[in-house]
C-alpha positions as CSV (number, residue, x, y, z in Angstrom):
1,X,88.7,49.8,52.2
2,X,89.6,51.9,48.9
3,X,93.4,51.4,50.5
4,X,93.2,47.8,50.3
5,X,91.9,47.5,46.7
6,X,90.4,50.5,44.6
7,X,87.0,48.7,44.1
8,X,86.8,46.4,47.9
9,X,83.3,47.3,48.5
10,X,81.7,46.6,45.0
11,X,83.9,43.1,45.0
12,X,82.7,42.7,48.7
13,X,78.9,42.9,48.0
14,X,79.1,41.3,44.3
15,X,80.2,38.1,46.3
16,X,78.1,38.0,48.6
17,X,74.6,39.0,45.7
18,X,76.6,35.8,43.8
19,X,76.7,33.1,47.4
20,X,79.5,31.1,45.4
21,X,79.4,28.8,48.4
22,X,76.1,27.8,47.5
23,X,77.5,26.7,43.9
24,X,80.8,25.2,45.1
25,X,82.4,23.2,47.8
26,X,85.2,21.5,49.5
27,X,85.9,19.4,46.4
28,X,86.0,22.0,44.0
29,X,90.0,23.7,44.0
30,X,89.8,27.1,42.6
31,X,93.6,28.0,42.0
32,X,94.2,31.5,41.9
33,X,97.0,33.8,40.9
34,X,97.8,36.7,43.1
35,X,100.4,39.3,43.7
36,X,101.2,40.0,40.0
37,X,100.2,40.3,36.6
38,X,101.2,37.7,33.9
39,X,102.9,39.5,30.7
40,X,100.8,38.2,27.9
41,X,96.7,36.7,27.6
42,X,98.2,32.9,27.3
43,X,98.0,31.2,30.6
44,X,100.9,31.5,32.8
45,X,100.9,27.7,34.4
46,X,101.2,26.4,37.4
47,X,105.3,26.6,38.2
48,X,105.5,28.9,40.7
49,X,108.4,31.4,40.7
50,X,109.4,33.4,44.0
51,X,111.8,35.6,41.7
52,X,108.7,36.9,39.2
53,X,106.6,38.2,42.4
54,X,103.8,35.7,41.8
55,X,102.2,33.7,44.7
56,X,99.6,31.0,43.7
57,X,96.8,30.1,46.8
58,X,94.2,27.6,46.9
59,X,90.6,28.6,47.2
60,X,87.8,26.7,48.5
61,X,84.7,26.3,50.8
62,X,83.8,24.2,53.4
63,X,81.2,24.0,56.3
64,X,82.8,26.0,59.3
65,X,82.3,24.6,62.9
66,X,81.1,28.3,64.0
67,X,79.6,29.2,60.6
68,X,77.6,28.2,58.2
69,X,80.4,28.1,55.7
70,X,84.4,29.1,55.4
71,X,86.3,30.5,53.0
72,X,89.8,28.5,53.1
73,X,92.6,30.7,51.1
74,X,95.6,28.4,51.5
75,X,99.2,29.6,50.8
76,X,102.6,28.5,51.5
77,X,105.2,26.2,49.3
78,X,102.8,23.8,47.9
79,X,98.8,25.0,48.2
80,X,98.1,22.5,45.2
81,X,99.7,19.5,47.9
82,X,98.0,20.5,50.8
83,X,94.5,21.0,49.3
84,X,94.8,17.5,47.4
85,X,95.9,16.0,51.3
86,X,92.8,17.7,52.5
87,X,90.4,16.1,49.8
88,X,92.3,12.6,50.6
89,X,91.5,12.8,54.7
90,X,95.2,12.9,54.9
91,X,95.6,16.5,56.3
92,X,92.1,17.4,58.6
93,X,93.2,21.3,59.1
94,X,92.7,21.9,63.1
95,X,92.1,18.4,63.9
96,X,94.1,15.8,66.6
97,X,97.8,16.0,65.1
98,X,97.0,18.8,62.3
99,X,95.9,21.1,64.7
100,X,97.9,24.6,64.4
101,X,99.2,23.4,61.2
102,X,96.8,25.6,58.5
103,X,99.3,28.4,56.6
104,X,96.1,30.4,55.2
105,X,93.6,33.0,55.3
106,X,90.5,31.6,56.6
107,X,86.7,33.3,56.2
108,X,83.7,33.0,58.0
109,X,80.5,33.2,56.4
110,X,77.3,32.5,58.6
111,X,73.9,34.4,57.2
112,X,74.8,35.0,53.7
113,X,77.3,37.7,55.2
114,X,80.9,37.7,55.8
115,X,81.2,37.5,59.8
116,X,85.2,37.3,60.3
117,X,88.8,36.9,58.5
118,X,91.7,35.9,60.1
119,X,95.2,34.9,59.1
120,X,96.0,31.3,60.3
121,X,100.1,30.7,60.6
122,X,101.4,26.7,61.4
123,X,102.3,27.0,65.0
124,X,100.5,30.4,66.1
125,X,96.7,31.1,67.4
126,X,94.7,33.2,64.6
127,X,95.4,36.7,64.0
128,X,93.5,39.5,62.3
129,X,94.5,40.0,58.6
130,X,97.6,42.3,57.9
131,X,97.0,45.1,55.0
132,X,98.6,42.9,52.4
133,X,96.7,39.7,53.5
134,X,93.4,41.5,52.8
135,X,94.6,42.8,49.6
136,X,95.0,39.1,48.8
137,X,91.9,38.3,50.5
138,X,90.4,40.9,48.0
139,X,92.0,39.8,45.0
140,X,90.6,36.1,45.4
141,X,87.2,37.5,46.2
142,X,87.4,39.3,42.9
143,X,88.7,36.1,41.2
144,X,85.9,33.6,42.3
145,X,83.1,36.5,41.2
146,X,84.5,36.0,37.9
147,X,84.9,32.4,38.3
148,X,81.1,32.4,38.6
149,X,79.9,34.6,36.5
150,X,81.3,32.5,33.4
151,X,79.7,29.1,34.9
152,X,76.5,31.2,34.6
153,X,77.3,32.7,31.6
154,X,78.2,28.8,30.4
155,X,81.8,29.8,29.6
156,X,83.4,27.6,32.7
157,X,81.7,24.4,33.4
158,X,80.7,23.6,37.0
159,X,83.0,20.8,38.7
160,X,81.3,17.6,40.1
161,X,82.9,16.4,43.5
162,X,84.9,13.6,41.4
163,X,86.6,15.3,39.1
164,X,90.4,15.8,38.7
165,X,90.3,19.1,37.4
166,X,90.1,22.4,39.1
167,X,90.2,26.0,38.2
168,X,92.6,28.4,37.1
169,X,92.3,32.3,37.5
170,X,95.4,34.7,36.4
171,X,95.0,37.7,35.9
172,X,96.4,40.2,32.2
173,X,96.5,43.9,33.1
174,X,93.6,44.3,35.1
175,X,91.2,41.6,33.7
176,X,90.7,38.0,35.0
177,X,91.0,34.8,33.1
178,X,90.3,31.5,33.8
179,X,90.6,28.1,32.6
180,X,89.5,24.1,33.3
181,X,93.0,22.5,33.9
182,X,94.5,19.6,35.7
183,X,96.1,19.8,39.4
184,X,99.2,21.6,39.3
185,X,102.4,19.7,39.3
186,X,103.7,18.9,43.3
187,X,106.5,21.0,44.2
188,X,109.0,18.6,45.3
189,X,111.7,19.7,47.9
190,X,115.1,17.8,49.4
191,X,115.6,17.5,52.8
192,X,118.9,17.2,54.4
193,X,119.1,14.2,56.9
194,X,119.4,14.2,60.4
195,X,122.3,14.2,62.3
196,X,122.8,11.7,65.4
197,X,126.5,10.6,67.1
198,X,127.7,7.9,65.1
199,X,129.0,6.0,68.3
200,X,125.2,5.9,69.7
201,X,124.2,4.7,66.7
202,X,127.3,1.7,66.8
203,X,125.9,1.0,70.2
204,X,123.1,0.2,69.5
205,X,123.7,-2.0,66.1
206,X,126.0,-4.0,68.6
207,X,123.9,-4.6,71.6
208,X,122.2,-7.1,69.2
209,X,118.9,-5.7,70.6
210,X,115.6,-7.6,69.8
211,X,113.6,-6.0,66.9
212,X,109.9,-5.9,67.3
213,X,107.5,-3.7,66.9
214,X,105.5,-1.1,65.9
215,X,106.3,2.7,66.7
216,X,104.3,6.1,65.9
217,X,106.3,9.1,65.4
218,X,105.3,12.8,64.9
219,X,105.5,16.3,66.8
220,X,102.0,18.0,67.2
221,X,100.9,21.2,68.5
222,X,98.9,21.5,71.7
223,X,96.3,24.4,72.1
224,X,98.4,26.0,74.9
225,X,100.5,29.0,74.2
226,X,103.5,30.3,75.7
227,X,105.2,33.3,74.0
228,X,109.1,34.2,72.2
229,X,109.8,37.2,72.3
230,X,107.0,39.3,71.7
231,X,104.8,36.3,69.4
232,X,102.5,33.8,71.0
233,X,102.8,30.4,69.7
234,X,101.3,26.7,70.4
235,X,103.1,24.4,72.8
236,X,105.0,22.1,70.3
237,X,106.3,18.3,71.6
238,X,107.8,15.9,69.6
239,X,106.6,11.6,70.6
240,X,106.7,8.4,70.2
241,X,104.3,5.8,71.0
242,X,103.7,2.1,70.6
243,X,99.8,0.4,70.7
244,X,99.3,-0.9,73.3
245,X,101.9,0.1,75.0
246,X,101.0,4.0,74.6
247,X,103.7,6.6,75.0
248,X,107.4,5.7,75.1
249,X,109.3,9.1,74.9
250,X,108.0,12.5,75.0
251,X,109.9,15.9,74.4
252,X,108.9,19.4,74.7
253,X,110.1,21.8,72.0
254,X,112.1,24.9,72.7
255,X,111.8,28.0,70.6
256,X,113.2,27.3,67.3
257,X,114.1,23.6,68.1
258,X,114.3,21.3,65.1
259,X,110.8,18.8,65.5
260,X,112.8,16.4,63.2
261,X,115.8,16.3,64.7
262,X,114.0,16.1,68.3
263,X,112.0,13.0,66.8
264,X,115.3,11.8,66.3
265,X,117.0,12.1,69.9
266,X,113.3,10.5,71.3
267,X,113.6,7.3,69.0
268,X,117.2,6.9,70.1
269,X,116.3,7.7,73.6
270,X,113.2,5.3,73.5
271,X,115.4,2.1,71.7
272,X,118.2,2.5,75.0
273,X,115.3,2.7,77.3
274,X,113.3,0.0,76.0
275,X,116.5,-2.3,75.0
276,X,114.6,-3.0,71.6
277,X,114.2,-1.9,68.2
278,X,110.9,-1.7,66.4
279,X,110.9,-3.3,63.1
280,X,108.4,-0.6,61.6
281,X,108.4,3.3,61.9
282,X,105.4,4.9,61.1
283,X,105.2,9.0,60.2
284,X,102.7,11.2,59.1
285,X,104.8,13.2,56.7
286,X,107.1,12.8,54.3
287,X,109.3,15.3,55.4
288,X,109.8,13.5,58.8
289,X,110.3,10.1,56.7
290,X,113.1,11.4,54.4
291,X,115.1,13.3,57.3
292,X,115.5,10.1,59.5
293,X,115.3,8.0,56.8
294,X,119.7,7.2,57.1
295,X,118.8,6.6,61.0
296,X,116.3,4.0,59.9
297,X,118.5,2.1,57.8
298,X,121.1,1.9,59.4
299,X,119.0,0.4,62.5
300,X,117.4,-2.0,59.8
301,X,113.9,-0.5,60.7
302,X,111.2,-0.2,58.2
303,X,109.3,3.3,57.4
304,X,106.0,3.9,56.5
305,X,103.6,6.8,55.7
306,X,100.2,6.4,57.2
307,X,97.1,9.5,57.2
308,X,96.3,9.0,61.2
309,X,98.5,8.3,64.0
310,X,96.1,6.7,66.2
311,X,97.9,6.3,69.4
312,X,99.8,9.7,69.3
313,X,96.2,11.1,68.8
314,X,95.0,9.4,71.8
315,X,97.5,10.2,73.6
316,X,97.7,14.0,72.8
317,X,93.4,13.9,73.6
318,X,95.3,12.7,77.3
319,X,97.3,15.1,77.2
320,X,94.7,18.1,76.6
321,X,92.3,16.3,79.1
322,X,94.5,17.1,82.2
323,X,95.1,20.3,81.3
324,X,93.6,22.6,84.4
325,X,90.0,23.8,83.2
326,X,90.2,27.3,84.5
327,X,94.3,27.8,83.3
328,X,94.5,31.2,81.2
329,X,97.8,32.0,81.6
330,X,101.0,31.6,79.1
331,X,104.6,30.6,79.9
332,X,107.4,32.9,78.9
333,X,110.5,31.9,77.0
């Protein structure tokens, strides 16, 4: 353990003597600063910068379906987003059209023990925790024993399930600090738009097509693995249904394959098929809206955002259904 962090035992057994799970839960965001040191003892804030070596995750506990409780460490571009989406019931990490979406390291606790870690990429099964995963794994261990110790001690207040505030941990030298402080700012991005033949597009607007409608869209991982190169990854399709009508076009990703653009090529594909245009579009993320948002417009269909996509979910629940009970075996690309 010593070369994953010069003190992983002591921090190992002080969180478990402390059970912070007992004292916090899903509601309560514990932001935590890992990687590297800020310069001085004022807080460094929440704007993340690649280029200073700092890497800000989102801590926080949950009841496990195997466990008794879980340890969620999130990480990627925008932990902050993605824990605010889970406390909304817009992102439900493993579940119908978020499954093999969760970027994070994820703990098992069952017993008042710690019973398994593993590092949980979008798109890829669970895998056990590289060295410098478990260093970070350590490091937010430390960081919620100090968080706890100063609610005892008074110095931190404890966060009720409503509140808007979470907490900050940064570390100066070798010492943690920690503060009360709103969500950190979202970490907006630009997308660039999708691309589609301009004379499909011209087709279409002059076919003078009946508009009517509304259509799902999203891509969505399904827990059956194939393998590139030498990683195994989920089966990835892009669709788009229609209630009642269910599914109306259905594509099967290859390795590397853009999902937007493929959501793209199966609206397109669905309008000439079904010689009608729907008047709304409805996505799941905002990414997906702002890429085909162009398409859209100049179609004259209507975009909206909306937490569940109902009929895709049926329809991927079909989908997993049919798949052979006893099948074990992966597909190569």
């Amino acid at each position: 353990m010593s070369a994953i962090h010069p003190d992983a035992l002591r921090i190992h057994e002080r969180f478990l003597e402390l059970s912070p799970w007992t004292r916090f839960d899903e509601w309560t965001g514990i932001f935590i600063e890992v990687d590297s040191a800020p310069s001085s003892a004022t807080p460094s804030g929440f704007n993340f910068n690649p280029q200073e070596n700092k890497q800000l995750v989102c801590a926080f506990f949950g009841e496990g379906r195997a466990s008794d409780f879980k340890l969620m460490i999130l990480r990627g571009h925008d932990p902050c987003r993605r824990y605010l989406q889970y406390r909304s019931g817009e992102w439900i990490p493993e579940f119908g059209l978020d499954f093999a979406t969760t970027d994070a390291i994820q703990v098992a606790i069952t017993e008042d023990n710690i019973d398994g870690d593993e590092s949980c990429k979008p798109g890829q099964p669970p895998e056990p925790l590289r060295m410098d995963e478990k260093r970070i794994l350590y490091e937010v261990l430390e960081a919620i024993n100090h968080a706890v110790t100063l609610v005892d001690e008074e110095k931190l207040p404890m966060l009720g399930e409503t509140e808007d505030y979470c907490y900050h941990l940064w570390k100066v030298g070798k010492k943690w600090k920690a503060e009360v402080t709103e969500f950190p700012d979202e970490q907006f991005r630009k997308y660039d738009p999708i691309q589609i033949q301009e004379a499909r597009l011209k087709r279409i607007q002059a076919a003078g097509l009946l508009t009517d409608g509304v259509w799902e869209a999203s891509s969505f991982f399904l827990p059956a693995t194939r393998f590139q190169g030498d990683q195994e990854v989920f089966v990835q399709c892009a669709g788009i249904a229609e209630s009642p009508s269910g599914l109306l076009g259905l594509v099967t990703l290859e390795a590397h394959a853009d999902p937007e653009q493929e959501l793209a090529e199966a609206l397109i594909g669905s309008i000439e098929k079904q010689k009608r245009i729907p008047q709304f579009f409805i996505v799941k993320e905002e990414k997906a809206a702002e890429r085909l948002l162009p398409i859209l417009s100049y179609l004259g269909i209507h975009v909206r955002l909306r937490k569940r996509l109902r009929e895709l979910e049926h329809i991927r629940e079909q989908m997993i259904e049919s798949f052979p009970e006893d099948e074990e075996e992966s597909t190569e690309t």
